[in-house]
C-alpha positions in Angstrom: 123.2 74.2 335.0 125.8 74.2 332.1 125.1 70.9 329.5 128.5 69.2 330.5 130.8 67.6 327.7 132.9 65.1 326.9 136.1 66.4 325.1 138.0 63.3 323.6 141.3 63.5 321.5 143.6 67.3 321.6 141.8 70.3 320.6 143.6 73.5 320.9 143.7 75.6 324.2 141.5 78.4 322.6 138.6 75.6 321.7 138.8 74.3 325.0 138.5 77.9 326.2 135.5 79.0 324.1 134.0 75.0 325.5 134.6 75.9 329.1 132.9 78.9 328.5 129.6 77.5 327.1 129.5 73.8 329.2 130.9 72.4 331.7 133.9 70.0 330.5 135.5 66.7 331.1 138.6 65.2 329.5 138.3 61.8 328.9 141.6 60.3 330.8 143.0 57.0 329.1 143.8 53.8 330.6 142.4 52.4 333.9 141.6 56.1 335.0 139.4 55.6 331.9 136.8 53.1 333.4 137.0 54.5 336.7 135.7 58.1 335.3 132.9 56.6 333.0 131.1 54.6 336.1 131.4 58.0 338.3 130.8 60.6 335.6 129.3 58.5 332.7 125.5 59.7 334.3 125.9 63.0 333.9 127.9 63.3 330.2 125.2 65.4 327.6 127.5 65.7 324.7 131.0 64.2 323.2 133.4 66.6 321.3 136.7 65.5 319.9 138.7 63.9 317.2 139.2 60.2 318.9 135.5 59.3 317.7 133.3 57.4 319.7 133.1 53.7 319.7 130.1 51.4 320.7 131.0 51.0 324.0 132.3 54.6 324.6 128.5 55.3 323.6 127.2 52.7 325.8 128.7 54.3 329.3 127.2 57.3 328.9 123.5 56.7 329.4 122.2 60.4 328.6 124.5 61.1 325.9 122.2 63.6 323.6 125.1 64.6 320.6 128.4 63.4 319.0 130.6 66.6 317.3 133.3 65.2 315.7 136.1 67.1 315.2 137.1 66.7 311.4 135.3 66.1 308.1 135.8 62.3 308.3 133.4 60.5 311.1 134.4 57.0 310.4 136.0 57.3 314.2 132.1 57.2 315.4 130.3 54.4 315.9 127.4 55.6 313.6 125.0 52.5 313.9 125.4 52.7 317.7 124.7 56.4 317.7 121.5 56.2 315.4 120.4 53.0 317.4 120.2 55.4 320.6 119.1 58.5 318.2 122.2 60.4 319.1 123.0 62.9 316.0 126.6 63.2 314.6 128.1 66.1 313.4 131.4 67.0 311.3 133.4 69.7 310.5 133.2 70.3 306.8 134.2 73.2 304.2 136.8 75.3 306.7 139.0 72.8 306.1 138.7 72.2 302.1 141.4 74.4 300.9 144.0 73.1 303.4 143.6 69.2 302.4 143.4 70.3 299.3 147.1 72.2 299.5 148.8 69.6 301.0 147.3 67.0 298.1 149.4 69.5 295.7 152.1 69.9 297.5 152.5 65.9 297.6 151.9 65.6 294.2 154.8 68.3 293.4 157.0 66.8 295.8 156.6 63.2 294.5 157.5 64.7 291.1 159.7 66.7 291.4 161.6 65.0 294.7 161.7 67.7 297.2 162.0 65.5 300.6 164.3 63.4 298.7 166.5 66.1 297.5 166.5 67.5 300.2 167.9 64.7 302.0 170.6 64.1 299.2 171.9 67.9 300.1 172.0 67.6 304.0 173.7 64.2 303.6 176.2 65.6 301.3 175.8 64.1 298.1 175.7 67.1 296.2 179.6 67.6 296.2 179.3 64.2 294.6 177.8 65.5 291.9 174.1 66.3 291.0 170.8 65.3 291.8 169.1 63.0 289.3 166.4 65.2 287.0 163.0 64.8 288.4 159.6 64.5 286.2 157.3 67.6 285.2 153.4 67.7 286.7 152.1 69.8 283.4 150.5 68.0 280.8 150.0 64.7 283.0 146.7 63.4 284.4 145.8 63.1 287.6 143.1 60.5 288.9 140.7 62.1 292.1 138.9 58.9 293.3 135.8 60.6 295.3 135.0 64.0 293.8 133.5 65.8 297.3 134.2 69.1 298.5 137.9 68.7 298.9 138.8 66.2 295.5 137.0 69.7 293.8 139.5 71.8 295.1 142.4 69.3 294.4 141.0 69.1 290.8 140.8 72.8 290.4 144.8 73.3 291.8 145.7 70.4 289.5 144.5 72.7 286.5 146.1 75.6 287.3 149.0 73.4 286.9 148.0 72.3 283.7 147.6 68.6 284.4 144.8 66.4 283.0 142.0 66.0 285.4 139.9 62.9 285.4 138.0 61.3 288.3 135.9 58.3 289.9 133.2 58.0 292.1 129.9 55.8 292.8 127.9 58.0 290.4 128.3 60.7 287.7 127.7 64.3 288.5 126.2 66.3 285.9 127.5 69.8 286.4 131.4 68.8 286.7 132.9 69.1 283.2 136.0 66.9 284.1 135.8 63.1 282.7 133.8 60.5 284.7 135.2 57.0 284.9 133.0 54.5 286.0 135.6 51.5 286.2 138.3 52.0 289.3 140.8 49.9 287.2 140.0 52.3 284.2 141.0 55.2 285.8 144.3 53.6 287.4 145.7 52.7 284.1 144.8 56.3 282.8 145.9 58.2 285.5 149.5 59.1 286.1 148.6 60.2 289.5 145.5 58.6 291.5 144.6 61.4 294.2 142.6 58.9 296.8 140.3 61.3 298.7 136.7 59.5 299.4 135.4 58.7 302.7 136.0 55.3 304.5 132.9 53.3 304.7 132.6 49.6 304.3 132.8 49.6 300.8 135.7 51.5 300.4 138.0 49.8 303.0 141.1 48.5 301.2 139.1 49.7 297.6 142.7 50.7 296.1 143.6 46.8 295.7 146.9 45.1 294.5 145.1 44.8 291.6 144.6 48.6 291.2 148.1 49.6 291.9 149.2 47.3 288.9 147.0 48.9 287.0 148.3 52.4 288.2 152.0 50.4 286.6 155.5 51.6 287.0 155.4 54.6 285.9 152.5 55.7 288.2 152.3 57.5 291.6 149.6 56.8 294.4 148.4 59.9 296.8 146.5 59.0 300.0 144.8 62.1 301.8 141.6 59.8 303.2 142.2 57.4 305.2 144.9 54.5 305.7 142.5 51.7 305.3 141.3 52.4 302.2 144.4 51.2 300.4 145.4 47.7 301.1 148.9 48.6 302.7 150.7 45.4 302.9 149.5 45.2 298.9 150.7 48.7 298.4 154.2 48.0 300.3 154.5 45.3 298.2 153.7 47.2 295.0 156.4 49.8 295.7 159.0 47.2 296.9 158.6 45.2 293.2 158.5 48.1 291.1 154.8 47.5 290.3 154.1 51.1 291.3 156.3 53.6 290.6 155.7 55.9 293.6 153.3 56.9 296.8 152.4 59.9 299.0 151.2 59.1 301.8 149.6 61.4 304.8 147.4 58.6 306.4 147.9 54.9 307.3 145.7 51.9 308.5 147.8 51.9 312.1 148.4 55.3 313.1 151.2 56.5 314.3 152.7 53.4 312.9 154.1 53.7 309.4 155.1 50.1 308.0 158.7 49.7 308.2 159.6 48.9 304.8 158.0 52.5 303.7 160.6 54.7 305.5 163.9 53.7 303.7 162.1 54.4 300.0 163.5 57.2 298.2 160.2 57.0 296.1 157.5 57.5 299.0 157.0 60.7 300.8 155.8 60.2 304.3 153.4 62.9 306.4 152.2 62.0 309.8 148.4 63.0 309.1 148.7 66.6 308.3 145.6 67.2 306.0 144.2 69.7 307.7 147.3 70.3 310.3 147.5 74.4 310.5 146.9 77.1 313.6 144.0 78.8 311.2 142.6 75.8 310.0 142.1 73.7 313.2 140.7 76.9 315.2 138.0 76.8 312.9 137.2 73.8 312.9 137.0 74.0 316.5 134.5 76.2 316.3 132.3 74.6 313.5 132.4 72.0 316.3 131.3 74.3 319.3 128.5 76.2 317.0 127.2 72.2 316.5 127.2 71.5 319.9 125.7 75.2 321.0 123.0 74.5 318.4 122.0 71.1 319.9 121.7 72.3 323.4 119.6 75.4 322.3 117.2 73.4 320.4 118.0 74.8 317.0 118.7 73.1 313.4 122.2 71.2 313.8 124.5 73.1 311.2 126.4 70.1 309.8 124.5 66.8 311.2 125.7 63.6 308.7 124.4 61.2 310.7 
């Protein structure tokens, strides 16, 4: 008999082909049809794949559960201590999606600067036949802040260079084989950074790291980028930031609610808004997809699990 799975969140139709070909699948239904599927299926459930995580008590209905593949490079959806108290491993999705979060981190960054989505909006409204659109700042020559320097704030660093901007970064320790400036103190780097490129993992002790206090520091004249995770920035500090002129600017591709964006954001022509596309294309997701499966195959073959974090 095929191991049979528990697909949670959208995948594409071609992962959940190449799934149904290797194990037998279940979508998890939402709502009441929820509960009513766990108690008659829960028994039988070997595996979870998906990008809604799995929480404690997710975990706890499904008795024989052997392996959680996230979908994604983040996990912070997975109940980790409940998965390690029941010895279930946790896998991710890392690398094949590097170079796609780290485009969309430079295309914010350009688009902050130079004001794409607003002037793009001041042309489809019509203001142009008012008379021109209000010059726009250059990215060469100014620095740019990476707080957490993994696999993906590398590649953002290395894009910012070919622009010729000033790379610096931040992180829990130094790392002696990257030539860019290490510095220790958060509030340091805020204050030296035009542009502070937020890109580390959510654990507890990054949850609301980028502070009120760290946004002053980042001043007037600065621009915050978010490509981790919502939670990570204190957002009613940050709203409050913008709306005082205590930070000059944000980009923004994730937020602590999810879908909901706070309503003060979406009428500020000094905030550019994406709906979590970090890693959002056809390629990109397909392969993830299938780091996911080859996790999943690996576990139920009995061999080394290629990207186990937890």
């Amino acid at each position: 008999m095929t191991p049979e799975i528990l697909v949670t969140g959208r995948v594409l139709p071609a992962t959940r082909a190449a799934l149904e070909r290797l194990f037998t699948v279940h979508l998890l239904p939402n709502g009441p049809a929820r509960t009513e599927f766990l108690a008659a299926a829960g028994r039988t459930i070997r595996g979870i794949a998906g990008a809604a995580g799995a929480d404690a008590a997710l975990i706890a209905a499904l008795p024989n559960l052997e392996i959680i593949a996230n979908f994604g490079v983040g996990y912070d959806w997975v109940d980790v201590p409940a998965a390690k108290a029941r010895g279930i491993p946790v896998t991710n999705t890392p690398d094949v999606l590097t170079d796609e979060v780290a485009d969309l981190a430079m295309a914010l960054i350009l688009d902050s600067a130079r004001q794409i989505s607003r002037a793009d909006r001041f042309v489809r409204a019509g203001k142009w036949l008012d008379g021109n659109f209000p010059l726009a700042r250059t990215v060469a020559g100014r620095s740019l802040g990476i707080v957490g320097l993994g696999r993906i704030g590398m590649a953002i660093g290395r894009r910012a260079e070919a622009f010729r901007m000033q790379v610096l970064w931040h992180g829990p320790r130094p790392k002696p084989d990257v030539a860019w400036p290490f510095v220790a103190d958060l509030l340091e780097i805020a204050r030296l950074a035009d542009f502070l490129m937020v890109i580390c993992p959510l654990t507890p002790a990054t949850r609301g790291l980028i502070s009120a206090e760290v946004l002053a520091a980042l001043g007037p004249e600065g621009t915050l980028v978010n490509l981790a995770r919502g939670a990570v920035v204190d957002e009613p500090a940050l709203v409050e930031a913008l709306q005082s002129g205590t930070l000059g600017a944000a980009a923004l591709d994730v937020f602590s609610h999810e879908p909901h964006v706070p309503e003060a954001l979406l009428t500020m022509d000094n905030v550019v808004l994406q709906p979590h596309l970090g890693s959002a294309t056809l390629e990109t997701r397909t392969a993830m997809g299938q780091v996911m499966i080859d996790n999943l195959a690996a576990h139920f073959d009995g061999r080394p699990l290629p990207n186990r974090v937890a």
